[in-house]
C-alpha positions as CSV (number, residue, x, y, z in Angstrom):
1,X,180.9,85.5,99.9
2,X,182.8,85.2,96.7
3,X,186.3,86.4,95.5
4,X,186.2,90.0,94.0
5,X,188.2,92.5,92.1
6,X,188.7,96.0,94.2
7,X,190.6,97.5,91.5
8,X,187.1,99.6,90.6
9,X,186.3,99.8,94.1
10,X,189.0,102.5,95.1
11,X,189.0,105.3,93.6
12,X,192.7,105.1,93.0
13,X,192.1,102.3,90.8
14,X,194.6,100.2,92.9
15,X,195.1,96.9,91.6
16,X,193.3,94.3,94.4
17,X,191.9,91.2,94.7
18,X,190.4,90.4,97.8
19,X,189.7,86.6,99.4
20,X,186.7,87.0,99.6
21,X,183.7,90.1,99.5
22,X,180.1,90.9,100.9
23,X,177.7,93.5,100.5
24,X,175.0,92.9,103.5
25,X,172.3,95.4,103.1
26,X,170.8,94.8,106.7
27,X,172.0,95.0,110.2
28,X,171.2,91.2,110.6
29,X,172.8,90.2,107.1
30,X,176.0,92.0,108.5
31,X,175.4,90.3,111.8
32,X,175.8,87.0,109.9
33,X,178.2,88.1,107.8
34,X,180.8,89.0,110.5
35,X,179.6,85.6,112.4
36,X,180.3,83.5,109.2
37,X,184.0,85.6,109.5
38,X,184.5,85.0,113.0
39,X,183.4,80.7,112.3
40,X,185.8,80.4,109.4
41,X,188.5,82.4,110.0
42,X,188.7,85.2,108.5
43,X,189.7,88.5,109.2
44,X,187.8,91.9,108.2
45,X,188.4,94.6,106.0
46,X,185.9,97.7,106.1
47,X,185.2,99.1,102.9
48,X,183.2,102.1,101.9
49,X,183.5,104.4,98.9
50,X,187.1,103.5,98.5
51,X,187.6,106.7,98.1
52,X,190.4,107.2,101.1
53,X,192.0,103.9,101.1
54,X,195.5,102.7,99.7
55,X,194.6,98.7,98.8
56,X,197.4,96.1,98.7
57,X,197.0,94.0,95.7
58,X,195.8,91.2,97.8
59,X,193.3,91.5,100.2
60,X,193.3,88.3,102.6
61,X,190.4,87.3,104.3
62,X,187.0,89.1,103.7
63,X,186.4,92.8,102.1
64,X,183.0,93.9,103.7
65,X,181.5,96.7,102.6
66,X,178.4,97.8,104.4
67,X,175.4,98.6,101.7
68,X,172.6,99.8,104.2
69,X,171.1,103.1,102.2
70,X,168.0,103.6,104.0
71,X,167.3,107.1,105.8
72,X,165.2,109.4,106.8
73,X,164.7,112.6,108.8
74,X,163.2,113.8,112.0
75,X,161.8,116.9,112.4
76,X,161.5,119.4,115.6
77,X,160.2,122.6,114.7
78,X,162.9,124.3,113.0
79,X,165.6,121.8,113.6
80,X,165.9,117.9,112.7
81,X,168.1,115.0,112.7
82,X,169.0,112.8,109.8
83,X,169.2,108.8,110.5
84,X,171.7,107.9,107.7
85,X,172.7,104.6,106.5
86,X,176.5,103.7,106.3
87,X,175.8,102.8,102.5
88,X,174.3,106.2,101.7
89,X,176.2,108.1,99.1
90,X,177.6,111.6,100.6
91,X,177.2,113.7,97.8
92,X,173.9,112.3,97.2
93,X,172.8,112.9,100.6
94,X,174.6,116.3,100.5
95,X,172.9,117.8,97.8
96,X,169.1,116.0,99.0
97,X,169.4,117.9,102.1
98,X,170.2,121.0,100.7
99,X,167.7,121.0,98.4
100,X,164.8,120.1,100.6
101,X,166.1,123.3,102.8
102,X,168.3,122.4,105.3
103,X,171.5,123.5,106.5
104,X,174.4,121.6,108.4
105,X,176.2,119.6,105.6
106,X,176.4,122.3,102.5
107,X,180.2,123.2,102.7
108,X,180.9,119.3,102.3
109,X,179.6,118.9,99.1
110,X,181.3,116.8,97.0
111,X,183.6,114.7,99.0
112,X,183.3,111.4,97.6
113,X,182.7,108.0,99.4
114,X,179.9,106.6,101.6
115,X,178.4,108.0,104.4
116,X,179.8,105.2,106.7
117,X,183.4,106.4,106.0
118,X,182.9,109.8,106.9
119,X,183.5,109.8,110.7
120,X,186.5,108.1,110.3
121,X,188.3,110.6,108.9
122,X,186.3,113.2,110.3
123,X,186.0,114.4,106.5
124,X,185.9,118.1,106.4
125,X,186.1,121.2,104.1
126,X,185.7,125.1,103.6
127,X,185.4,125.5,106.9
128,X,183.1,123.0,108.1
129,X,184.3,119.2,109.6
130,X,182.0,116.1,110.0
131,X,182.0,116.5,114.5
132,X,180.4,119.9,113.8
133,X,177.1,118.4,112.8
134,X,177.2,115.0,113.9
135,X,175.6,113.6,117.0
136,X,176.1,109.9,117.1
137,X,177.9,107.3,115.4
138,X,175.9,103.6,115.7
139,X,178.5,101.0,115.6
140,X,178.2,96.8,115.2
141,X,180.9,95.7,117.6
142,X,183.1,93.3,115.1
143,X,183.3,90.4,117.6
144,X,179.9,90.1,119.4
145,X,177.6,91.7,116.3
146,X,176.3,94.2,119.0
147,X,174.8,97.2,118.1
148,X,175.0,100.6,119.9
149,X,175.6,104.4,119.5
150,X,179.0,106.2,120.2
151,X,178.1,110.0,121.2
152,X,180.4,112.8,119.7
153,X,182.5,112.3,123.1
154,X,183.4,109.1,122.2
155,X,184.3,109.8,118.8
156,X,186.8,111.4,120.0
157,X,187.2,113.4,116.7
158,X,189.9,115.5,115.7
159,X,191.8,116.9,112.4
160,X,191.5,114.6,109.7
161,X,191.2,111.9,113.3
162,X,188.7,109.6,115.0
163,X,188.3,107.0,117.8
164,X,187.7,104.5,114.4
165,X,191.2,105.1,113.2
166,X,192.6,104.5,116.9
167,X,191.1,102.5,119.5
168,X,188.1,101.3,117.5
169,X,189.7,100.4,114.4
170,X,189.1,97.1,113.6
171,X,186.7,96.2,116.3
172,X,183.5,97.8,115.5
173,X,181.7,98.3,112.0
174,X,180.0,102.4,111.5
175,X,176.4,101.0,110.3
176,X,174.5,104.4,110.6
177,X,174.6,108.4,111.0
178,X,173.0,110.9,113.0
179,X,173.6,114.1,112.0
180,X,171.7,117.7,113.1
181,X,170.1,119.5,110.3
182,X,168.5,123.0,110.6
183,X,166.0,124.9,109.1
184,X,167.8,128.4,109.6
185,X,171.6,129.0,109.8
186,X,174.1,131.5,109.8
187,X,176.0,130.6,106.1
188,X,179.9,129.8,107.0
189,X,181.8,131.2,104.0
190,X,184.7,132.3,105.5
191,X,187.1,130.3,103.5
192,X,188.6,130.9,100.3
193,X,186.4,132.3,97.6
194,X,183.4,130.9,99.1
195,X,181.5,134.2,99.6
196,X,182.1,135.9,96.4
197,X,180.6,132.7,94.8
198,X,177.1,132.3,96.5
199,X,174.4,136.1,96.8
200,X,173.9,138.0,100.3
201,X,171.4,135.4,101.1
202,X,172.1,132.5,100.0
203,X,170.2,129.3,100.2
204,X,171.9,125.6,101.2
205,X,171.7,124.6,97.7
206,X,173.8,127.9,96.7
207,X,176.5,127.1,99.2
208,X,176.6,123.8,97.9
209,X,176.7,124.4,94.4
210,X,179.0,126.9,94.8
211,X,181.6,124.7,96.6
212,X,180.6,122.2,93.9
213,X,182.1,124.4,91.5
214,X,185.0,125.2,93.1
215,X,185.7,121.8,93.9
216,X,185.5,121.0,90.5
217,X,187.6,123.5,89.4
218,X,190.3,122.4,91.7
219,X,190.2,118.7,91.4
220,X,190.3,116.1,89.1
221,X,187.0,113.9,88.9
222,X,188.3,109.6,89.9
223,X,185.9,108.8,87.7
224,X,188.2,110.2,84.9
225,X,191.5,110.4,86.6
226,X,191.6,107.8,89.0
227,X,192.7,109.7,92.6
228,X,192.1,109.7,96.1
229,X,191.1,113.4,96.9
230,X,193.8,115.6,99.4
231,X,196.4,112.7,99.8
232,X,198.4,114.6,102.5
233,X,197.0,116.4,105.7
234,X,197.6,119.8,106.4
235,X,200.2,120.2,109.2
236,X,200.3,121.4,112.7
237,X,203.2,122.7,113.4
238,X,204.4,125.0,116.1
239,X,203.9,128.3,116.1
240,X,207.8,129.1,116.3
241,X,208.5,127.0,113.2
242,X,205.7,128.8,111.4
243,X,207.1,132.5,112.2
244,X,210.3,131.1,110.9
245,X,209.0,130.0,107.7
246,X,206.6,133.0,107.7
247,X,209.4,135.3,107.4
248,X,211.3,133.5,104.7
249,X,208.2,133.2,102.5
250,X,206.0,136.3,103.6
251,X,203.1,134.8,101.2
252,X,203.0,131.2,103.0
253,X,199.5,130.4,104.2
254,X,199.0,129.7,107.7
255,X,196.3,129.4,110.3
256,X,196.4,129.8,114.2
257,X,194.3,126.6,115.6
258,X,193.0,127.1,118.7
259,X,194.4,124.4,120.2
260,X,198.3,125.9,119.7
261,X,200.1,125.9,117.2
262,X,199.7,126.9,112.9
263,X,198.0,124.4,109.9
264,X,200.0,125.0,107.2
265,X,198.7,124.4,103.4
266,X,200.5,121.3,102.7
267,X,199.8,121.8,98.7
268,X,201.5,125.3,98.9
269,X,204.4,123.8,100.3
270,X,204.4,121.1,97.5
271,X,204.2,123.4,95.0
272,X,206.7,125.7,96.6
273,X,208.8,122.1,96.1
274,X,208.5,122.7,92.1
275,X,206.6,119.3,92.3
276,X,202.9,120.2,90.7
277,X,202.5,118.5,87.4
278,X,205.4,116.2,88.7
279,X,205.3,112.5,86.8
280,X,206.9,109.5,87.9
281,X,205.6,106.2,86.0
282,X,202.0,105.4,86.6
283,X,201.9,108.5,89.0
284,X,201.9,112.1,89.8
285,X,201.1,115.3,91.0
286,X,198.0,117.2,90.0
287,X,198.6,120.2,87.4
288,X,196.2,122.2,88.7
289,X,196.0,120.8,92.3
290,X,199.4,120.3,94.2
291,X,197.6,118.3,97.1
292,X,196.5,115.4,95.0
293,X,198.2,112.5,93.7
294,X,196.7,110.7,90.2
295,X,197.4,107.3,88.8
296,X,197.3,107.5,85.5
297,X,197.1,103.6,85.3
298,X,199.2,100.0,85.8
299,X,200.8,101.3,89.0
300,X,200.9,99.9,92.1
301,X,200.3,100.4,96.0
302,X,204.2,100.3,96.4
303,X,205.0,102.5,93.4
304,X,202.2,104.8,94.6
305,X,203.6,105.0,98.2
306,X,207.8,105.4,97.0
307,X,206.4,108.6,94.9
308,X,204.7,109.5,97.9
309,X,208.1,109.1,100.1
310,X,209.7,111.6,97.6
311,X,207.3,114.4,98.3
312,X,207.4,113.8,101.6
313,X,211.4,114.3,101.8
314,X,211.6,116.9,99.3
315,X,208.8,119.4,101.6
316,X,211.1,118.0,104.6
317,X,214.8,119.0,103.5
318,X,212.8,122.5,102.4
319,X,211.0,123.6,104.9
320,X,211.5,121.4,107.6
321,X,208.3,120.0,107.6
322,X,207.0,116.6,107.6
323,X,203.8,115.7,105.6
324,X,201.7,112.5,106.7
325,X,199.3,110.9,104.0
326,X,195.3,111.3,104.6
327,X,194.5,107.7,103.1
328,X,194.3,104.8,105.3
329,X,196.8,102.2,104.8
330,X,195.0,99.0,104.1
């Protein structure tokens, strides 16, 4: 272990110096790792991608980030399951799959991060979330190094939600995916301009490249403008409050969930705020993407979070509506 910047392991470019930092690339080198934690000391941060994550600008204790990229695929018949390490790069794994054939994971193209971070969130897009494909989650339990599998059940996902953000967060370690692949699929291009971008048959790849694009389109690259993807969740909010608003603003996306209740488009009501292309300081509110918040450089977790607070209360006194931040709160 050694001390290490983070500010170029977030893809907010947060400033952050952590205590101390490992990179194990086995399950027995993170055993040790988390032992020699437990014998001197220290406490454990989880790192992936830093792609979701707000980073304070000291990190105490140890920042581990698990960098276990092997995997590989099982096949039966027409169907198959892919055995992913944590350390595995999405995209990369994304865009493999897809071109080697197989459906389950094309409408998540381009979500950045490691593959270790996606169940936390339950990443998910154009229709498609993580727990529709997944089928296990192997986890190192934090204090005895034990390794087993968590089945979708004990995920316990939900929107933008886990079991690893609530009751398992900060006791176990994701070390590997298993996710269900298949060799013919239905395309799901129901949302947005996803179908007019991709032929009456498309392959995987197509879907994938096309949602590439659009992504693109949309949102900014962190490698050139450091950011953090969707910074706010969508709300749920009850159907009452969403006829209300519908009828002030007849144009106001809104979609029924199942479960009760409407998810609302939390960058239309942003923009509706008169906020996109906003600019306070080191931060502010993508010109072409009202959802995403930028740093355009020497800000700070706190400045970050105040410009944050002011969306949140200006959407509030408007529409009655309180947004919640997707990044986890280091």
């Amino acid at each position: 272990m050694a001390k290490a910047d983070l500010s170029r392991a977030n893809t907010l470019k947060l400033p952050c110096i952590a205590d101390f930092a490992a990179r194990p690339t086995t399950l027995s080198a993170l055993r040790e790792v988390i032992a020699e934690c437990r014998t001197r000391g220290l406490s454990i941060t989880l790192l992936g991608g830093g792609s979701n994550v707000l980073l304070p600008e000291r990190l105490p204790g140890a920042a581990v980030v698990p960098a276990l990229t092997q995997w590989w695929i099982e096949r039966d018949g027409e169907r198959a399951t892919a055995y992913v390490g944590a350390g595995v790069n999405w995209q990369s794994l994304v865009m493999t799959l897809a071109e080697r054939g197989w459906w389950g994971l094309e409408n998540l193209a381009l979500i950045p991060g490691a593959c270790g971070a996606a169940p936390v969130q339950n990443i998910g897009a154009y229709g498609v979330e993580l727990s529709d494909v997944i089928e296990g989650v192997q986890v190192m339990a934090l204090d005895t190094g034990r390794v087993r599998w968590l089945d979708i059940a004990e995920c316990a996902f939900g929107y933008r939600d886990s079991v690893f953000k609530r009751a398992q967060a900060g006791r176990v370690v994701i070390t590997q995916l298993a996710l269900r692949l298949a060799r013919h699929a239905t395309p799901r291009l129901g949302y947005g301009d996803l179908a007019a971008r991709v032929s009456a048959d498309p392959t995987p790849l197509d879907v994938a490249r096309a949602v590439c694009a659009i992504r693109r389109e949309k949102l900014p690259d962190p490698a050139t403008l450091a950011n953090a993807g969707s910074f706010f969740k969508n709300p749920i909010v009850a159907r009452e409050l969403a006829d209300r608003l519908a009828a002030r603003y007849p144009g106001m996306p809104r979609f029924p969930q199942s479960q009760g209740g409407d998810k609302l488009a939390a960058g239309w009501l942003i923009d509706q705020c008169g906020l996109k292309g906003e600019r306070q300081g080191a931060f502010g509110v993508h010109e072409r993407q009202a959802l995403v918040l930028v740093h355009f450089g020497g800000g700070t977790r706190e400045g970050l979070l105040a410009f944050a607070r002011h969306i949140i209360e200006a959407v509030e006194e408007r529409f009655g509506v309180t947004l919640e931040p997707e990044p986890r709160l280091l």
